[in-house]
Biopython code that builds the backbone (N, CA, C, O; Angstrom):
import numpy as np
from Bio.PDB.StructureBuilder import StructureBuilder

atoms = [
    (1, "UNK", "N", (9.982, 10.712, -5.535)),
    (1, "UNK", "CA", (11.064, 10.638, -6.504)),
    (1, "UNK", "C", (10.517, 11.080, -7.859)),
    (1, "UNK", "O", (9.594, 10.527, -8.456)),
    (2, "UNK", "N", (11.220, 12.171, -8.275)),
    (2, "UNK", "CA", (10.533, 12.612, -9.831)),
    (2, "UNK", "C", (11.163, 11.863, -11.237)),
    (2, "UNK", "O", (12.248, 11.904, -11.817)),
    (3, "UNK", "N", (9.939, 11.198, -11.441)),
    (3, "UNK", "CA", (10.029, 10.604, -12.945)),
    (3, "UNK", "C", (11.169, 10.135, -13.555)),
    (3, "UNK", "O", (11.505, 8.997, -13.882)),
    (4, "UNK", "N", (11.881, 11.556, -13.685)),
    (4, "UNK", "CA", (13.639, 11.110, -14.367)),
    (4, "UNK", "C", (14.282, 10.602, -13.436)),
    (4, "UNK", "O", (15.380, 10.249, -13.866)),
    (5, "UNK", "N", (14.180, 10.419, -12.551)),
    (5, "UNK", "CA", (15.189, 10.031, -11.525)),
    (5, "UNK", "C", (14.463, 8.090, -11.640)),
    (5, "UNK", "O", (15.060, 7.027, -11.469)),
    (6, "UNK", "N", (13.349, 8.303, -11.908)),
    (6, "UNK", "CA", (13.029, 6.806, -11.797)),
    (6, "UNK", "C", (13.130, 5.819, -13.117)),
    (6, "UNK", "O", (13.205, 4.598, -13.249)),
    (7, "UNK", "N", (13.099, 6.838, -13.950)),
    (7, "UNK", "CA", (13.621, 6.689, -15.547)),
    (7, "UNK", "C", (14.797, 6.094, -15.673)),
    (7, "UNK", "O", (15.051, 5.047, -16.270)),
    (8, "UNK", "N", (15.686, 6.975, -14.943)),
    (8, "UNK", "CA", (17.524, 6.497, -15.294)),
    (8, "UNK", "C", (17.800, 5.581, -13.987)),
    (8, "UNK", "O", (18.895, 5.045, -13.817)),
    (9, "UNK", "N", (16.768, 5.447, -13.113)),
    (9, "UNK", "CA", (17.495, 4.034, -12.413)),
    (9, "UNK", "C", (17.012, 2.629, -12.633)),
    (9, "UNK", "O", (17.189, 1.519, -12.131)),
    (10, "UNK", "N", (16.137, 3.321, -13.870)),
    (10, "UNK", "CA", (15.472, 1.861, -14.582)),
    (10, "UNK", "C", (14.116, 1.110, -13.772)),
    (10, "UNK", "O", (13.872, -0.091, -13.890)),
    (11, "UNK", "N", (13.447, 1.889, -13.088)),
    (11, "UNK", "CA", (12.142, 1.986, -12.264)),
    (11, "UNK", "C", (10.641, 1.660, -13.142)),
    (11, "UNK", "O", (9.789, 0.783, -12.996)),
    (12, "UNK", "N", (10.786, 2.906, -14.186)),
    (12, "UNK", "CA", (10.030, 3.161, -14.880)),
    (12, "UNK", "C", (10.382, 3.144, -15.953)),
    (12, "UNK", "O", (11.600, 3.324, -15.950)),
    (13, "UNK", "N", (9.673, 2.921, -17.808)),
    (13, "UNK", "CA", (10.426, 3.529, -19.101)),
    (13, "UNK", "C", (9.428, 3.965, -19.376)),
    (13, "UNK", "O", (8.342, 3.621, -18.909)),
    (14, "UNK", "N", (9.679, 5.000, -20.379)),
    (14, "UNK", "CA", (8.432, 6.238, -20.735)),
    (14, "UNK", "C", (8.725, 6.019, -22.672)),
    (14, "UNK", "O", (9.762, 6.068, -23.333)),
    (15, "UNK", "N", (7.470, 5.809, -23.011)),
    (15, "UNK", "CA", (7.167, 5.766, -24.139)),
    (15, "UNK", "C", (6.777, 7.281, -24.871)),
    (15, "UNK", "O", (5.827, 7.888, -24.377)),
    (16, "UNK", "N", (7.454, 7.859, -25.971)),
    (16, "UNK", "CA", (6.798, 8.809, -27.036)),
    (16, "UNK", "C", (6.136, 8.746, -27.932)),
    (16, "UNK", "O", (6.703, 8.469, -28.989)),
    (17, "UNK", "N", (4.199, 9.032, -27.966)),
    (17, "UNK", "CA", (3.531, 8.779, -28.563)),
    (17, "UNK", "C", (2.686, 10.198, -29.128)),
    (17, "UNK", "O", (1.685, 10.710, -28.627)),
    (18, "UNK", "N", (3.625, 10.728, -30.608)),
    (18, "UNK", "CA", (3.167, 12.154, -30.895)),
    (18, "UNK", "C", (3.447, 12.819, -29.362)),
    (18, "UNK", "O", (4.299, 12.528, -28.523)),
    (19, "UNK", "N", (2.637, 13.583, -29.354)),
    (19, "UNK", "CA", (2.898, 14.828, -28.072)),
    (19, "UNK", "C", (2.535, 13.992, -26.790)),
    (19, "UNK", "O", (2.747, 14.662, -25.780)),
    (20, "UNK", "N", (2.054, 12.736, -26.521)),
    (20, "UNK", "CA", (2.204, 12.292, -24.937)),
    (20, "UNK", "C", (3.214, 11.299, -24.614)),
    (20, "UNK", "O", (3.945, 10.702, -25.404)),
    (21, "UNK", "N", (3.166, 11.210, -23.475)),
    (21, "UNK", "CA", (3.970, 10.494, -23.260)),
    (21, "UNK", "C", (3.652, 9.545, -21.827)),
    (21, "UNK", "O", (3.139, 9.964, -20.790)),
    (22, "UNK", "N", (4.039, 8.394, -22.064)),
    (22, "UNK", "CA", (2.953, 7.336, -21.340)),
    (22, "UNK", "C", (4.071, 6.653, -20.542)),
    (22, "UNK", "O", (5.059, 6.323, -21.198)),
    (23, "UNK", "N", (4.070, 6.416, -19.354)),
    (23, "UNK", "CA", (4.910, 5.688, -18.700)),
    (23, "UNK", "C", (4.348, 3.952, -18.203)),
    (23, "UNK", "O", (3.257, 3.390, -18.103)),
    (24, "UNK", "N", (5.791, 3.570, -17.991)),
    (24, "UNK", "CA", (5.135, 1.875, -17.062)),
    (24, "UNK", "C", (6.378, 1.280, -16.471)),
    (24, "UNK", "O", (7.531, 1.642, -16.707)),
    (25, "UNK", "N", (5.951, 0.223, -15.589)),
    (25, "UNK", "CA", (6.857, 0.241, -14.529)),
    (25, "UNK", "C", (7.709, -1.044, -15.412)),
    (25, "UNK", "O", (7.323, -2.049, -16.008)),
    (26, "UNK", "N", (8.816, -0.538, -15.196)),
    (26, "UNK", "CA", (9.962, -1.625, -16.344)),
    (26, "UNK", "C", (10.756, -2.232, -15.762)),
    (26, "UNK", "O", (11.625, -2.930, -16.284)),
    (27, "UNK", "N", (10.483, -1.966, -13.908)),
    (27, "UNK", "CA", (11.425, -3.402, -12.868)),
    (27, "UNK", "C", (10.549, -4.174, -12.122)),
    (27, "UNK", "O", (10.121, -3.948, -10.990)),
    (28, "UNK", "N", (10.274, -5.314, -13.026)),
    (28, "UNK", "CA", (9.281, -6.209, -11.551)),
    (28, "UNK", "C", (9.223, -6.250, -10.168)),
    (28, "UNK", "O", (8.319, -6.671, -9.446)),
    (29, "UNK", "N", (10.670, -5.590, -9.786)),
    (29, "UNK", "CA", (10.828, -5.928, -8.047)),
    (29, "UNK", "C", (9.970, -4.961, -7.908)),
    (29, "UNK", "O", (9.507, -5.060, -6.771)),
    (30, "UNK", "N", (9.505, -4.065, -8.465)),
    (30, "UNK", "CA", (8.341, -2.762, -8.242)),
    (30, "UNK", "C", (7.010, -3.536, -7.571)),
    (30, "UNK", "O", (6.511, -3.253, -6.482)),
    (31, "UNK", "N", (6.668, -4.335, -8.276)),
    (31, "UNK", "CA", (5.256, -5.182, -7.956)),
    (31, "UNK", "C", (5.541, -5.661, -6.640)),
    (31, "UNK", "O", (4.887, -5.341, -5.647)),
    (32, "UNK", "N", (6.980, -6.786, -6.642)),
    (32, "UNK", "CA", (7.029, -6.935, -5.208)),
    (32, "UNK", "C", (7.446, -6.578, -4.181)),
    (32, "UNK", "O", (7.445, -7.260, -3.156)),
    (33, "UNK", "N", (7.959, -5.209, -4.314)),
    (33, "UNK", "CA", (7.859, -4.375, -3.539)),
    (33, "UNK", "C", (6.456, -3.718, -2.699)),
    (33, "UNK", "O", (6.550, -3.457, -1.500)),
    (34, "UNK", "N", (4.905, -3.441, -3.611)),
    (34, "UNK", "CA", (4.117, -2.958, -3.538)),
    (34, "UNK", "C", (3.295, -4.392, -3.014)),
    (34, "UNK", "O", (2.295, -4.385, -2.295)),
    (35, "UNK", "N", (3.678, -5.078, -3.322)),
    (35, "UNK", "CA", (3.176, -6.112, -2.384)),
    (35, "UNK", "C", (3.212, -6.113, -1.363)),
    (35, "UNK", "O", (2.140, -6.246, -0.772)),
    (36, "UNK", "N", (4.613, -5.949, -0.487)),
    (36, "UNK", "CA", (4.915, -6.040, 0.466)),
    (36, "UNK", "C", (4.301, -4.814, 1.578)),
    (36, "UNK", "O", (3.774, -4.842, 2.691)),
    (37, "UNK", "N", (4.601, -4.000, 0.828)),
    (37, "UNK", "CA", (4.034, -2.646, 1.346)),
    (37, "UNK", "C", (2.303, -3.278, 2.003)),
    (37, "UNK", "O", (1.884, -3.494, 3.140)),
    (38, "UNK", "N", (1.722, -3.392, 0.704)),
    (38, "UNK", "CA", (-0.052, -3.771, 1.229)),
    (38, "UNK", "C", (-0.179, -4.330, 1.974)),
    (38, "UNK", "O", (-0.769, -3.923, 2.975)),
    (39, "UNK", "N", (0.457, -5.921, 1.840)),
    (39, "UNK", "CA", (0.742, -6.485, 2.759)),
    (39, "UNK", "C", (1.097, -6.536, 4.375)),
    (39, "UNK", "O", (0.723, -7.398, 5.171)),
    (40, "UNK", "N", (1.928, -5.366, 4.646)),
    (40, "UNK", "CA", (2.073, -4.558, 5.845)),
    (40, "UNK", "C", (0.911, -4.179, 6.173)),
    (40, "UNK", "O", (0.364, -4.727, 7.130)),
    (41, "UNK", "N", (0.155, -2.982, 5.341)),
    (41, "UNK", "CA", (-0.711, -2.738, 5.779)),
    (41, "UNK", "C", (-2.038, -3.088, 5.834)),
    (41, "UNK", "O", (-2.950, -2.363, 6.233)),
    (42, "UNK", "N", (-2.130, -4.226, 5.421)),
    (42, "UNK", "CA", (-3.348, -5.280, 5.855)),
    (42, "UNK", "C", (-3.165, -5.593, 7.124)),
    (42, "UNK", "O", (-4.127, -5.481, 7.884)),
    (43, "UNK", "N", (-1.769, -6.098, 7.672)),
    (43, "UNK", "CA", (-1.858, -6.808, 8.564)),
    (43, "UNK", "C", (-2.137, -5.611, 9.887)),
    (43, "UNK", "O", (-2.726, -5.895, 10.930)),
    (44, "UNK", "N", (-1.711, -4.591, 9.639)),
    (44, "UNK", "CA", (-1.740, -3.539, 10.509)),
    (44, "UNK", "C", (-3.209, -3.239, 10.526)),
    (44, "UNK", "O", (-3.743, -3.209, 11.634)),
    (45, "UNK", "N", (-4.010, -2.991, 9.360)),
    (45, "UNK", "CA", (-5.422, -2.527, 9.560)),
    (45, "UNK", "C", (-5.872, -4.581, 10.295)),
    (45, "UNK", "O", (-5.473, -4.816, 11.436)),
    (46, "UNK", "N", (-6.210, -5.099, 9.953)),
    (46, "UNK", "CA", (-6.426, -6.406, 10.693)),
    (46, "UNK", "C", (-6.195, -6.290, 12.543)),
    (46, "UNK", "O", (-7.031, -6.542, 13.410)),
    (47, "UNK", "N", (-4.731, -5.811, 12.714)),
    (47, "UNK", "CA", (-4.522, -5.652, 14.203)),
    (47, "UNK", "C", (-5.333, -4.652, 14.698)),
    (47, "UNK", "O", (-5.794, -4.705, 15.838)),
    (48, "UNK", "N", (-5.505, -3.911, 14.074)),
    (48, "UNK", "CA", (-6.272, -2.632, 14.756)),
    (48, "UNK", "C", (-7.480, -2.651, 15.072)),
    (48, "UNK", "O", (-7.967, -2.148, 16.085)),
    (49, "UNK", "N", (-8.233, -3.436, 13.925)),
    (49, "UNK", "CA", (-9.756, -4.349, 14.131)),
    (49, "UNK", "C", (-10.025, -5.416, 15.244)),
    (49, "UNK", "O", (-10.919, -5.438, 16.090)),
    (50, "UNK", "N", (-9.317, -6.028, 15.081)),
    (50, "UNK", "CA", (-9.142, -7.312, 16.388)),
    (50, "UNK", "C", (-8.831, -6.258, 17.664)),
    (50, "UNK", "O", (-9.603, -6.372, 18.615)),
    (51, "UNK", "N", (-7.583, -5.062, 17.793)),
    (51, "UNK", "CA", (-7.649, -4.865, 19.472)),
    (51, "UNK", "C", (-8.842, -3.642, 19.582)),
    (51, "UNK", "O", (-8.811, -2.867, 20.538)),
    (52, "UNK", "N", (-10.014, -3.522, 18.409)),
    (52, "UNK", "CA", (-10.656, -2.249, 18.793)),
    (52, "UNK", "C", (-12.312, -3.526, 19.021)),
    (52, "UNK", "O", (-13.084, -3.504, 19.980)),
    (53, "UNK", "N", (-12.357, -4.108, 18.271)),
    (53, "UNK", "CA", (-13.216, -5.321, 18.632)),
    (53, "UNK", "C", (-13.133, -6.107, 20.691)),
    (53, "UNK", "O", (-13.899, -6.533, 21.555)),
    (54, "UNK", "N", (-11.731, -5.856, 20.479)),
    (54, "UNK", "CA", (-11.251, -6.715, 21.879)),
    (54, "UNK", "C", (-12.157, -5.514, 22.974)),
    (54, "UNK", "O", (-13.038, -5.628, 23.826)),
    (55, "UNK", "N", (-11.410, -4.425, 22.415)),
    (55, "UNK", "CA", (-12.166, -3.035, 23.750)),
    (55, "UNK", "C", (-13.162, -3.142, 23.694)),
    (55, "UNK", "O", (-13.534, -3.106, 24.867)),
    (56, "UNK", "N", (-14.600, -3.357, 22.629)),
    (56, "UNK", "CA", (-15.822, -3.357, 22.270)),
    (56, "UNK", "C", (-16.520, -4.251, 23.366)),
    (56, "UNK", "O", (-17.289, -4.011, 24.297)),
    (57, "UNK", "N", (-15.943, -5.348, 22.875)),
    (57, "UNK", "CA", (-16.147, -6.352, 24.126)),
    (57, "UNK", "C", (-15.794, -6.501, 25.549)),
    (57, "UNK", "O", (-16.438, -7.223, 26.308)),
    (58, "UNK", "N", (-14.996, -5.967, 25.824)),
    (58, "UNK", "CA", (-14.396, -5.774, 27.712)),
    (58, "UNK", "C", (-15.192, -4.430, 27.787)),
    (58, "UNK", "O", (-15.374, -4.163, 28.975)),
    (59, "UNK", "N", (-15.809, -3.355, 26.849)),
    (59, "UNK", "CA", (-16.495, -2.669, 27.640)),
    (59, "UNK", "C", (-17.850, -3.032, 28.002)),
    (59, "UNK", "O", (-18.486, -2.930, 29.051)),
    (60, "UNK", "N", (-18.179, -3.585, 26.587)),
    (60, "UNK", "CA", (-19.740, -3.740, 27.132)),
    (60, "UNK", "C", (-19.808, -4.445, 28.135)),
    (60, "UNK", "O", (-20.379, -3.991, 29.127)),
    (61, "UNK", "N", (-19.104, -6.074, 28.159)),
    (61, "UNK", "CA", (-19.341, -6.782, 29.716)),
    (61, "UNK", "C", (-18.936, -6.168, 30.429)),
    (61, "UNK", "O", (-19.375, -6.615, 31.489)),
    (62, "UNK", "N", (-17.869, -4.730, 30.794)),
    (62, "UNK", "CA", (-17.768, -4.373, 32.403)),
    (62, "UNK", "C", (-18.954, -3.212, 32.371)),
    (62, "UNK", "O", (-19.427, -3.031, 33.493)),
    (63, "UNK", "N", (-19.495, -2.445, 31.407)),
    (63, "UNK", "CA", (-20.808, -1.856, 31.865)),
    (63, "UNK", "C", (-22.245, -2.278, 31.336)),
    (63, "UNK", "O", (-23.274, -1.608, 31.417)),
    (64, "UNK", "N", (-22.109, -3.355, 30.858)),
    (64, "UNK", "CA", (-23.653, -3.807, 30.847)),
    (64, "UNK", "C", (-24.052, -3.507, 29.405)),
    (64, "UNK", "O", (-25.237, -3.665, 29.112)),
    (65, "UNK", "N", (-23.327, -3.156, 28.615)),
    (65, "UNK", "CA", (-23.866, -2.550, 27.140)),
    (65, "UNK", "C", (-24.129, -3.867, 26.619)),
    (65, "UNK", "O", (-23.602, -4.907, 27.015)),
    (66, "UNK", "N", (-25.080, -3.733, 25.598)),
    (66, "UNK", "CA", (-25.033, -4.379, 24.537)),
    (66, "UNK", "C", (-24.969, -4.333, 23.326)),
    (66, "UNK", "O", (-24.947, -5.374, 22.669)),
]
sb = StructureBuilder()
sb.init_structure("model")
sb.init_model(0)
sb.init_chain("A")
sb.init_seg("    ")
for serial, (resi, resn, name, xyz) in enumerate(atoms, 1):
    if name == "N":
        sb.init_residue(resn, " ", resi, " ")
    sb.init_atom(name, np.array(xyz, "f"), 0.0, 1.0, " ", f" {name:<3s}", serial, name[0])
structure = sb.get_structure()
C-alpha cells in the first residue's frame, strides 16, 4: 500500500521538516496488528522446530545414528 493511501486512511501521518519528510504510525491497532502477525509466526517457526526435531529423533533410533 503506497504511503498516501496509508496517509488518508489515517495509518500513518507524515511530518514536514524543511525538505524531508518523516513519517510514523498514527493508529495503534497498527502495533496490534504486527503483533499478531509475529505472533503467528513464532508459533509457526516453533511448530516447524518441534516436527523437524521429532524426524531427528525417529531417524536416528530407526538407523542407529547418533
Amino acid at each position: 500500500m503506497c504511503r498516501n493511501r496509508q496517509n488518508k486512511h489515517g495509518l500513518v501521518a507524515r511530518d514536514h521538516r524543511g525538505t524531508s519528510v518523516y513519517y510514523r504510525i498514527a493508529d495503534d491497532s497498527v502495533y496490534a496488528l504486527c503483533d499478531l502477525v509475529c505472533g503467528s509466526i513464532a508459533r509457526q517457526f516453533e511448530q516447524t522446530a518441534r516436527e523437524r526435531q521429532t524426524f531427528i529423533q525417529t531417524a536416528r533410533s530407526t538407523r542407529g545414528w547418533r
